[in-house]
C-alpha positions as CSV (number, residue, x, y, z in Angstrom):
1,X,10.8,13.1,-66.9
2,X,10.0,13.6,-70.5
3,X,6.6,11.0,-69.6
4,X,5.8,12.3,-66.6
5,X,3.8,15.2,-65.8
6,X,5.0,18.5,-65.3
7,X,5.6,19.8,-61.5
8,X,3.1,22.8,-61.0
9,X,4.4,25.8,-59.7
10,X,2.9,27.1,-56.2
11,X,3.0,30.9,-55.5
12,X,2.4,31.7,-51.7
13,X,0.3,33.9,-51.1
14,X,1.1,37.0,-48.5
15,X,-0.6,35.7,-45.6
16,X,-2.1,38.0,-42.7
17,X,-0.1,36.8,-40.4
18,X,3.5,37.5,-39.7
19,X,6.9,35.2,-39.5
20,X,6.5,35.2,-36.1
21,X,2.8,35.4,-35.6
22,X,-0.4,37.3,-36.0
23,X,0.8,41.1,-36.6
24,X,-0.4,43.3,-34.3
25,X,-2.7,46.2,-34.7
26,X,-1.4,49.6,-35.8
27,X,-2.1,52.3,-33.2
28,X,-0.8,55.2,-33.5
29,X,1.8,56.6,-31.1
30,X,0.5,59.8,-29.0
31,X,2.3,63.2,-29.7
32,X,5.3,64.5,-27.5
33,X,3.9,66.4,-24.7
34,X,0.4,65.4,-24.6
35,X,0.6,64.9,-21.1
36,X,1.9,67.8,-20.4
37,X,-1.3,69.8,-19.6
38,X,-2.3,67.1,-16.7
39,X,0.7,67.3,-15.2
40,X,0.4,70.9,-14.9
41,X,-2.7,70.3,-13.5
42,X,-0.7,68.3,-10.4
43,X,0.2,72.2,-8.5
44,X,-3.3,73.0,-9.2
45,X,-5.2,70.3,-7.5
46,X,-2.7,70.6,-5.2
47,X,-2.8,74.2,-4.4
48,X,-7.0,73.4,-4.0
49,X,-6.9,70.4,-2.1
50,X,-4.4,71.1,0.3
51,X,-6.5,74.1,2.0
52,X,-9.3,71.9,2.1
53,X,-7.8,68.9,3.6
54,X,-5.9,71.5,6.5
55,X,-9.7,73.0,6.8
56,X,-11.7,69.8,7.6
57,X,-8.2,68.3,9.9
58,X,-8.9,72.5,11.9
59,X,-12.6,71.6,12.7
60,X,-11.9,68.2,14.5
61,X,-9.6,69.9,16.7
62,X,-9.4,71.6,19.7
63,X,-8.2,75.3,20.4
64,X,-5.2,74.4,22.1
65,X,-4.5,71.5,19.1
66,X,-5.0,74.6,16.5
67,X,-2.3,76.8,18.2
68,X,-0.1,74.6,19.4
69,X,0.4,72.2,16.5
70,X,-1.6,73.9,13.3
71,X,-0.5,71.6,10.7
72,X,-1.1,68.3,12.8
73,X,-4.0,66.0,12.6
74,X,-6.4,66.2,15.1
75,X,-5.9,64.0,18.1
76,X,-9.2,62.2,17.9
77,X,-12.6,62.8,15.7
78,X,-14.4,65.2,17.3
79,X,-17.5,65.2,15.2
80,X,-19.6,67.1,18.1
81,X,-17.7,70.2,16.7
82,X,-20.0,70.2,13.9
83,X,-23.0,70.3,16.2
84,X,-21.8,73.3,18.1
85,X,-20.8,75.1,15.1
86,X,-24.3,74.6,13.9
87,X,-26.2,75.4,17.2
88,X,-23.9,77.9,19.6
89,X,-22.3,79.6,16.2
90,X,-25.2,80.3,14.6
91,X,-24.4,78.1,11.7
92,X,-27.9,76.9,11.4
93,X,-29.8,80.1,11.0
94,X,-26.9,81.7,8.5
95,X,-27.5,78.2,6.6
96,X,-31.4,78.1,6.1
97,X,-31.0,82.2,5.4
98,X,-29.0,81.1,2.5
99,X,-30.6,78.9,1.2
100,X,-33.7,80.8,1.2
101,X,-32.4,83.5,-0.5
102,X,-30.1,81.0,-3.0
103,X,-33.4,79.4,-3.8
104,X,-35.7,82.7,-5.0
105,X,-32.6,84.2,-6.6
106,X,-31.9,81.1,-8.5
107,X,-35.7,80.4,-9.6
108,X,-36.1,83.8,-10.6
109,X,-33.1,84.8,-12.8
110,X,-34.0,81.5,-14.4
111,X,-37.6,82.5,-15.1
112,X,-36.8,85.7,-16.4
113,X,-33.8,85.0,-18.3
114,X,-35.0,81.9,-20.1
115,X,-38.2,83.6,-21.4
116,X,-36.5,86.8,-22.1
117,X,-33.7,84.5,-24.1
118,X,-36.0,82.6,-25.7
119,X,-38.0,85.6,-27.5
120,X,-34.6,87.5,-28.4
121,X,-33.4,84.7,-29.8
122,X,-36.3,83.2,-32.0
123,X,-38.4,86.2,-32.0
124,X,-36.4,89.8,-33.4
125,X,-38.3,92.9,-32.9
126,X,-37.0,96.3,-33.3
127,X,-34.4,97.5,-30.8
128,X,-33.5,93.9,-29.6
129,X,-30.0,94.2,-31.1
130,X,-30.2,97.2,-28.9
131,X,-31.4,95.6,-25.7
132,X,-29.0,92.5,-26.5
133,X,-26.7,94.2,-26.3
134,X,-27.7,96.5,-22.8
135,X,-27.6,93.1,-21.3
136,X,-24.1,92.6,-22.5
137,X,-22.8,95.8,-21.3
138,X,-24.7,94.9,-18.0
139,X,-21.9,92.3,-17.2
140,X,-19.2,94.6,-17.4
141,X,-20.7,97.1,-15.2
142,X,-18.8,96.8,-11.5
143,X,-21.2,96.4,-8.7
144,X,-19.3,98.8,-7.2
145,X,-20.6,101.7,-8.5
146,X,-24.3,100.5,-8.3
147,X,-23.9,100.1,-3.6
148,X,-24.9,103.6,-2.9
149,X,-28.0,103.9,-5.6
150,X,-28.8,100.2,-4.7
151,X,-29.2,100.9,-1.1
152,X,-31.5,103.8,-1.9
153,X,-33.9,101.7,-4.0
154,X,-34.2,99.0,-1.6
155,X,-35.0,101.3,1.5
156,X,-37.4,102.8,-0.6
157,X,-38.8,99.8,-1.2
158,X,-39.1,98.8,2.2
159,X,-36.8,95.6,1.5
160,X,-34.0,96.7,3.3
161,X,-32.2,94.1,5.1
162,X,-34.7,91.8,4.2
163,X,-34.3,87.9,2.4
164,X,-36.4,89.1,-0.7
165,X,-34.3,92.4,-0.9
166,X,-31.6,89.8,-1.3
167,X,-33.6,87.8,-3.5
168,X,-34.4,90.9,-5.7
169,X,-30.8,92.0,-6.2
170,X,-29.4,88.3,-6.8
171,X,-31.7,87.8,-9.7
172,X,-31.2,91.4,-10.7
173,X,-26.9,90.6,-11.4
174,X,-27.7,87.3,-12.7
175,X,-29.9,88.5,-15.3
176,X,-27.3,90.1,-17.9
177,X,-25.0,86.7,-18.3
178,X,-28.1,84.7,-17.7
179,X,-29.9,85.5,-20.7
180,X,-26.6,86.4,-22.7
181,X,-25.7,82.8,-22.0
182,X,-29.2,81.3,-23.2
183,X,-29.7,83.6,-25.8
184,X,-26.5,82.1,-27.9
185,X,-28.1,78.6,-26.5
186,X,-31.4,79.0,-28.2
187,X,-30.2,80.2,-31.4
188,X,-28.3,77.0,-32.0
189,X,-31.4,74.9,-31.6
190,X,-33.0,73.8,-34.8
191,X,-35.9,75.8,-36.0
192,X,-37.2,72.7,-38.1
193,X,-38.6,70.9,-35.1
194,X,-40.4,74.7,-33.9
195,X,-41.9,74.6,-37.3
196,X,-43.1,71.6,-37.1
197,X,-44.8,72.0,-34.1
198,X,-46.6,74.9,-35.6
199,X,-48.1,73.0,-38.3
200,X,-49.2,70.4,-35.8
201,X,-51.1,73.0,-34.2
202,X,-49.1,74.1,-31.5
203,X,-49.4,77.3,-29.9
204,X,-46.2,79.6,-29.1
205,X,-46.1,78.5,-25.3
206,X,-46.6,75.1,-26.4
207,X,-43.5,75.1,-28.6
208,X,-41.7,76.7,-25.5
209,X,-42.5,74.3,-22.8
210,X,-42.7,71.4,-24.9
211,X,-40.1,71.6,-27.7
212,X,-37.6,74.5,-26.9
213,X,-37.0,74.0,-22.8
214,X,-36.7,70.4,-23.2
215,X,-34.1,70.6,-25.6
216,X,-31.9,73.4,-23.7
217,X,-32.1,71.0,-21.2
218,X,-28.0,71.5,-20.7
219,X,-27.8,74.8,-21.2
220,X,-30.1,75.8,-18.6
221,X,-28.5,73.3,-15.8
222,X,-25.2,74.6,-17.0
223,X,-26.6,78.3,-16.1
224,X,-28.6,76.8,-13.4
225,X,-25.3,75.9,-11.8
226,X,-23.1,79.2,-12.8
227,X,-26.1,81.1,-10.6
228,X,-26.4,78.6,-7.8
229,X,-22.4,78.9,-7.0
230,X,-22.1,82.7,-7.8
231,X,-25.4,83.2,-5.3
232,X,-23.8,81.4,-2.6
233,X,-20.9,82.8,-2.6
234,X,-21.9,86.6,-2.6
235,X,-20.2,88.6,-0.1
236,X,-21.0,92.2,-0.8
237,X,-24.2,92.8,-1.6
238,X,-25.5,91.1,1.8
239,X,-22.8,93.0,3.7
240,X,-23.9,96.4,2.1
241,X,-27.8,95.2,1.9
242,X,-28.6,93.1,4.9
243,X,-27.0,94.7,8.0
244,X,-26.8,92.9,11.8
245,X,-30.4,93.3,13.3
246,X,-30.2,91.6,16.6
247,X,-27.1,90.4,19.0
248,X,-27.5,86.3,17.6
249,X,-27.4,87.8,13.5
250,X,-29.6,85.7,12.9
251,X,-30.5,87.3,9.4
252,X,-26.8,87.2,8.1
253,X,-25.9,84.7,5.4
254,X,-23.3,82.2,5.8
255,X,-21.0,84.4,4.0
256,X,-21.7,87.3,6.4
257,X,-21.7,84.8,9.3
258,X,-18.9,83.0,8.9
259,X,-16.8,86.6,8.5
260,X,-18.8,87.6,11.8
261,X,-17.0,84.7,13.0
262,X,-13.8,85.3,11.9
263,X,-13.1,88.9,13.4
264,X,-14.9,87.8,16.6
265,X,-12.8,89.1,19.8
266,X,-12.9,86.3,21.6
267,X,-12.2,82.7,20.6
268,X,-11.9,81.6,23.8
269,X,-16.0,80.9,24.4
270,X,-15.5,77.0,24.5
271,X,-12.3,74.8,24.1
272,X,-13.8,74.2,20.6
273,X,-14.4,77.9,19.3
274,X,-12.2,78.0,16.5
275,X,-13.1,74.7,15.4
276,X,-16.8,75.7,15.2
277,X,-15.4,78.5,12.6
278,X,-13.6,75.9,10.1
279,X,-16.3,73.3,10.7
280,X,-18.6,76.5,9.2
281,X,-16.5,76.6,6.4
282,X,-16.6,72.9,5.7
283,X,-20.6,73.1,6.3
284,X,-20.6,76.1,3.9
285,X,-18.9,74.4,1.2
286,X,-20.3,71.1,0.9
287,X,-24.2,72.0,-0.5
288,X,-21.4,74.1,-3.6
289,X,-19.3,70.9,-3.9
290,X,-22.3,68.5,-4.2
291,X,-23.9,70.5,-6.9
292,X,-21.2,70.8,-8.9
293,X,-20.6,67.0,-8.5
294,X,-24.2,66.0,-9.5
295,X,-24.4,68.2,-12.2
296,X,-21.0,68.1,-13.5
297,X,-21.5,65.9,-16.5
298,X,-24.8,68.3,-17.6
299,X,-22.4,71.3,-17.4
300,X,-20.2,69.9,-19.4
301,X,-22.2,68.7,-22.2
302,X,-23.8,72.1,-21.8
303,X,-20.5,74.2,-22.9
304,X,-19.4,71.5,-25.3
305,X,-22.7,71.6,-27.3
306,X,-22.9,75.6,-26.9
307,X,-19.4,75.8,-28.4
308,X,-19.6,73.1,-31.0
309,X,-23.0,74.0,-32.5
């Protein structure tokens, strides 16, 4: 009405939420196909975990179980198998032999390699371009070719057939990845907190213990692991390097054991004989399976940060 006042005009403002409700959070959509990769992965596991499972179902059962019915579970849980297998096989001595020898190899090619790393990486001097790369040819060379000098050196070093021969040669074909491995670790570690330390006062071996190790922390339990798995699993060098010495072997490794085992004649010693052998397998591969699994996160981080950087 001409007296009255004049009706003000609302505009409604866009409001967050929706005709029918608060809107929800964008996310976007994942690309075609990116599961793909994991289900590929199905056969694989598959193809791994099927050997293991038909391995550990062998050592519960009995000879006649194994022959008769292979593929079969075992018709009750005989966990004495894995006694026998570590007592009348041998299992016991073939285990503490490798471990022994695991244990020097390990520690040394980690000694050597980290220091020898460290000072090509931080540290150039003339003909370490040269030597670098000497190392890097090292890990193509087949260890084929090296048997028949190899055996030569070690008899005439009197270590023939011994656990520090072993020791020796372990360390000695671990080196050239080894320090290839830690050299490209080290040069991605910053050099600011190295010169810091210097102007602190710190001496070179106190930058290396204190500074530099600490912070390769996952590269050198990532390397630490790549040795401990290749070590155990060696075959040939003890086969060529650490012969049979007595009727019980009792200075084989597990890996010349358990093949000892294998092309035995006669299976027919006890009702559990073949048993013992996969329950030597399963005993064999558990100490690989638990490092991996402790370490596994460490490993990774170790590649991740080795690629990234």
């Amino acid at each position: 009405s001409p007296g009255g006042s004049a009706p003000s005009a609302t505009t409604a403002s866009p409001s967050a939420d929706g005709p029918h409700g608060p809107r929800r959070p964008h996310r976007p959509r994942r690309p075609r196909g990116s599961g793909l990769p994991h289900l590929m992965l199905v056969p694989w596991a598959l193809v791994v975990l099927v050997p293991l499972v038909w391995i550990l179902a062998s050592s519960l059962k009995t000879n006649e179980e194994i022959y008769n019915d292979p593929f079969g579970l075992p018709g009750e849980l005989r966990l004495g198998v894995y006694v026998d297998a570590w007592q009348q096989a041998n299992i016991g001595a073939f285990f503490t032999n490798t471990v022994i020898v695991v244990s020097g190899g390990v520690v040394l090619t980690m000694l050597l390699s980290v220091m020898t790393a460290y000072v090509m990486a931080r540290y150039p001097f003339p003909g370490s371009r040269v030597l670098y790369w000497l190392y890097l040819a090292g890990m193509t060379f087949p260890v084929f070719l090296a048997i028949v000098p190899l055996v030569r050196i070690v008899q005439g070093l009197g270590l023939f057939a011994t656990n520090l021969g072993l020791v020796l040669v372990y360390a000695a074909f671990s080196l050239p990845f080894s320090i290839f491995f830690l050299t490209g670790f080290f040069r991605t570690l910053p050099k600011e907190l190295a010169e810091a330390a210097f102007l602190d006062g710190a001496g070179h071996f106190g930058v290396f213990f204190r500074i530099m190790l600490p912070l390769a922390r996952p590269g050198l339990i990532s390397i630490g692991v790549f040795n401990v798995l290749g070590q155990w699993n060696q075959f040939l060098l003890p086969q060529v390097l650490n012969p049979q010495q007595d009727e019980e072997r009792s200075n084989f490794v597990l890996s010349q054991g358990l093949a000892a085992l294998a092309l035995g004649e006669n299976y027919e010693t006890s009702p559990t004989s073949m048993a013992q052998l996969f329950a030597g397998l399963i005993i064999s591969m558990l100490p690989v399976l638990i490092v991996y699994v402790l370490f596994q996160r460490q490993v990774q981080e170790g590649l991740s940060a080795g690629a990234l950087k």
